[in-house]
N, C-alpha and C positions, 0 to 999 in steps of 0.2 A: 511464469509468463513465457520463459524463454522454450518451453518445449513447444506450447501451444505455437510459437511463433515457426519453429522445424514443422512442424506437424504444417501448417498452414505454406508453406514452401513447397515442402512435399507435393502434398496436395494437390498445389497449386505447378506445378512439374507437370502432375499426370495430367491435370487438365490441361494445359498445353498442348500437350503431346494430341489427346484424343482431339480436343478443337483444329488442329492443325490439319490431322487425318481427316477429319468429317469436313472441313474448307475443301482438302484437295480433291476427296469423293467427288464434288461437285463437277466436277472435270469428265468423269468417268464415259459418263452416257455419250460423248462423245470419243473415246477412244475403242477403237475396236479391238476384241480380245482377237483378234489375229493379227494385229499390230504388237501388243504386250498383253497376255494372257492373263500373268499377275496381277494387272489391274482388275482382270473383269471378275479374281475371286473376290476381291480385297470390295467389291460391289456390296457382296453378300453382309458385309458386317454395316452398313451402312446404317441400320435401322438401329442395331445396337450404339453407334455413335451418336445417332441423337438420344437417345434413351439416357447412355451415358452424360454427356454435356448437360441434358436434361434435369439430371438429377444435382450435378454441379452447380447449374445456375439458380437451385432452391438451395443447395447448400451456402453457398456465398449469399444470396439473398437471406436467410436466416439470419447469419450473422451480422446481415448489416457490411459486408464485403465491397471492395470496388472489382475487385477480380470478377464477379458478377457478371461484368462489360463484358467478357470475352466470350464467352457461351453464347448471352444475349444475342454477341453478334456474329456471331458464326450463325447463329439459328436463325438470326431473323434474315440474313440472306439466304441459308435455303428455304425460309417461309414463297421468299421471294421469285427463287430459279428454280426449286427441284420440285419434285410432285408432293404432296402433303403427305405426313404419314397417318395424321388424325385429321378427320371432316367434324367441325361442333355441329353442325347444322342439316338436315336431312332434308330433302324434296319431296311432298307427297302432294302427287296431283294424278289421279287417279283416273282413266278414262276409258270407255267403254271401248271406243276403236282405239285402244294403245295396242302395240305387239307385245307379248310377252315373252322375254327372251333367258335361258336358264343354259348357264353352264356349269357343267360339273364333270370331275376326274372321280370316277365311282371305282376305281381299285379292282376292275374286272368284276366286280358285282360279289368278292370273296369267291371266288373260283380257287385260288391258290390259298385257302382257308389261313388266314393274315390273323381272322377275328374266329374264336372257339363259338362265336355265335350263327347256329345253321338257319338261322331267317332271315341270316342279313339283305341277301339277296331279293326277298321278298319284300323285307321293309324298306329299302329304297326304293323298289319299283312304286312301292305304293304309294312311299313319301313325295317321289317326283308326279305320280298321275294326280295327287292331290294337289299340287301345284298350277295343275294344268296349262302350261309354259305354252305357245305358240309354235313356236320354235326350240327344240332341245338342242345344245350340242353338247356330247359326253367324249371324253379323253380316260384311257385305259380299259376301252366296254372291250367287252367279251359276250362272241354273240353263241346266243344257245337259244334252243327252243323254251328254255322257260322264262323268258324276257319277251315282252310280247306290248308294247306299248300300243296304244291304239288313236295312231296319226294316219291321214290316208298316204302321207309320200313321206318318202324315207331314204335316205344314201347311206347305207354301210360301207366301209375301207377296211378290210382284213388285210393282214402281211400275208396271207396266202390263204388257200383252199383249206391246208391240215391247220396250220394258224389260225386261230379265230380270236387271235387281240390285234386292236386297230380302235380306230375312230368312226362315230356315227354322227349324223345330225337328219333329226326328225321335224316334221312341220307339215303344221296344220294348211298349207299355203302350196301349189301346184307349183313342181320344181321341173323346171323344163330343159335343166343341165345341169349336169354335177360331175365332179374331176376328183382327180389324187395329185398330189405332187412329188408325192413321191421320193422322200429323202433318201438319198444314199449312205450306206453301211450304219443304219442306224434302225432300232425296232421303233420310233418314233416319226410321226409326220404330219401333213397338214393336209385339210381336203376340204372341197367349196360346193356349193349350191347355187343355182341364181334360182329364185325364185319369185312369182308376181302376184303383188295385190294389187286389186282393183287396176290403174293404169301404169305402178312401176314395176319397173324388174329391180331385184335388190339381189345383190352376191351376199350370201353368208358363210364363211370360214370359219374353220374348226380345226386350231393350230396346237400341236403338242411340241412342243424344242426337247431338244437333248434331257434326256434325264437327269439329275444329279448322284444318285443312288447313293444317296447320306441314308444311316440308318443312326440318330444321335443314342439308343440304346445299345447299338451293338458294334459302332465304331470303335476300337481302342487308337487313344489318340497320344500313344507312347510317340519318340521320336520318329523313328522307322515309320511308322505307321501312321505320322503328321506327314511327312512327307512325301510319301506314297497315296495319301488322299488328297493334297497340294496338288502335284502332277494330274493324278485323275481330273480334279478339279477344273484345272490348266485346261486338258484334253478335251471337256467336256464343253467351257466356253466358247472355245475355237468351234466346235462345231455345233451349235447354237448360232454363231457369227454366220457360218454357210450357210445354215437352214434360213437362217433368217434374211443373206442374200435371195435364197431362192424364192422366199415368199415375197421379198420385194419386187423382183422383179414378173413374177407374174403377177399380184397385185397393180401393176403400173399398167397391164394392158386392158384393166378393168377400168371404165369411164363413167359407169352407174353407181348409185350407192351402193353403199356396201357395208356391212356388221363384222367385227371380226370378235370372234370369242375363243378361250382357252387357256390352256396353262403351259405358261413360259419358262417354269421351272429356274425365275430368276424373277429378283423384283422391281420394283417402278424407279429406279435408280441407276438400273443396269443402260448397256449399250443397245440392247437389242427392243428392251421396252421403249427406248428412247426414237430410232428407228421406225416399228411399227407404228407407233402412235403418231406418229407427224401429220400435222395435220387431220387430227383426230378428238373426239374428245373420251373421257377415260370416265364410263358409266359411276363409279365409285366418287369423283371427282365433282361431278356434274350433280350428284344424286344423294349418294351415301352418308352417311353416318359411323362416327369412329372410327377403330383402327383399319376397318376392313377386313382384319384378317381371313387369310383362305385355306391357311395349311395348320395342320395340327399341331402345332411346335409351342411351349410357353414364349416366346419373344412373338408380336404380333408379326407376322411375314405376309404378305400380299405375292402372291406369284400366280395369281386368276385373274383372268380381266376382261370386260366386254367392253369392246372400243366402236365408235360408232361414227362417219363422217359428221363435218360439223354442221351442215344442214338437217342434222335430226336431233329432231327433240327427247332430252330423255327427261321421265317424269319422275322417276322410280329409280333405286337402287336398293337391294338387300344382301347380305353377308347371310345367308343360313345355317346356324351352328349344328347342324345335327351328325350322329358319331356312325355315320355308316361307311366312311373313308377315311382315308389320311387327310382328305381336302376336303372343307366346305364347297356348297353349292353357292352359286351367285345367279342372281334373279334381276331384271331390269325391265323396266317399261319405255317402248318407246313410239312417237308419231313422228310423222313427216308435218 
């Protein structure tokens, strides 16, 4: 009896510990990683915290535990404050005049051959025309003449003339301005459209943040080499925090609706998701069904997201698992 009862201390230690950490997460989304960096890696395990606690409060539950309470209640107040990481319930309302809106990080289409498979490129384009999205916006395209989607208006953003990676967003919809923002010292950035149906003009945004460039196969995560990815890490929040001033602040001169879609390369926990979304609602949230997930990784990670002012209706949401990236596509329906 008496081990069972060390064993159950223990235990009951780590869960502490992780409930404690997953309490002060809660905090996060409003600290900015250029006030304390640390915080905004320590974002990233967030998911895992509930996962962990998760598993805890079935274990104390099994046994008929009172330890139980603590999980319980760390979780059911980020049921409460933070973004959900599981939706039970999905939205399907399906409507002739909805927009259809799809974003996806397509990995340059395998231009830097990631995948030993030489269709890939084909089978995406095909898999997106089969979609038929209203509106596309893609993060990490690479433009070539054998990409050839057939939208009548289109904004391509290259880093340059010999450069041909950047961001595009296509639509079915007359665009009568489009911009760059144009991040500094960074191959990542954000770029807009205002486009009009029937009597509105709507801006849609096509945001890519800071990359993280985690490779979980080919990281070696020795000491030296934790800590050197720490730092990176560090560096990488920090300017995610800039970029994502600057989206703020041009965003703020915009007074019409407005769509924002992309990959944030951080998840709905972070600062910077937290920011965006203000006064927004989160297509996944509104619409979706489970974990969400959008990045290829076994822990469900959400770092894609279509956000939408809160005068629009979304009817729809989808997670698209198919393996022609490191990211799923996300798919969303929506009216005014």
């Amino acid at each position: 009896m008496r081990k069972k009862s060390l064993l159950d201390h223990f235990l009951f230690l780590i869960n502490s510990v992780l409930a404690t950490a997953l309490l002060l997460s809660y905090f996060l989304p409003f600290i900015s990683p250029k006030t304390i960096p640390a915080f905004a890696v320590l974002s990233l395990t967030v998911p895992f915290l509930i996962g962990f606690n998760g598993l805890f409060l079935i274990y104390w539950l099994i046994r008929l535990k009172k330890q139980l309470l603590l999980s319980a209640f760390v979780l059911g107040i980020g049921w409460l404050v933070s973004s959900p990481i599981y939706q039970l319930t999905e939205k399907k309302v399906l409507l002739n005049d909805a927009i259809k809106i799809m974003s996806y990080n397509v990995r340059m289409f395998n231009h830097y051959k990631w995948s030993k498979d030489t269709a890939l490129a084909q089978k995406t384009f095909d898999f997106i025309s089969e979609k038929k999205p209203d509106i596309l916006a893609l993060q990490e395209f690479y433009e070539s003449d054998k990409i050839s989607f057939k939208f009548p208006y289109t904004y391509i953003k290259t880093k340059s003339k010999t450069n041909k990676f950047g961001l595009a967003i296509y639509s079915n919809y007359k665009i009568i301005q489009a911009g760059s923002l144009d991040f500094k010292n960074s191959a990542n950035n954000a770029v807009f459209i205002d486009i009009i149906k029937e009597k509105d003009t709507i801006r849609v945004y096509n945001i890519h943040l800071e990359s993280l460039k985690i490779n979980p196969n080919k990281e070696n995560f020795g000491e030296k080499s934790s800590e050197k990815l720490f730092g990176r890490l560090k560096n990488t929040f920090q300017k995610q925090a800039v970029q994502t001033e600057v989206f703020l602040k041009h965003e703020q001169q915009w007074k019409g609706k407005k769509i924002i879609c992309g990959d944030f390369n951080n998840t709905a926990f972070s600062w910077a998701y937290h920011k965006i979304n203000q006064d927004k609602k989160d297509a996944f949230v509104e619409a979706g069904k489970g974990f969400g997930k959008t990045f290829k990784h076994p822990f469900p990670l959400r770092i894609d997201f279509i956000l939408t002012d809160k005068s629009i209706q979304i009817n729809n949401f989808k997670t698209l698992e198919v393996p022609y990236s490191d990211h799923f596509p996300i798919l969303a329906q929506v009216i005014w």
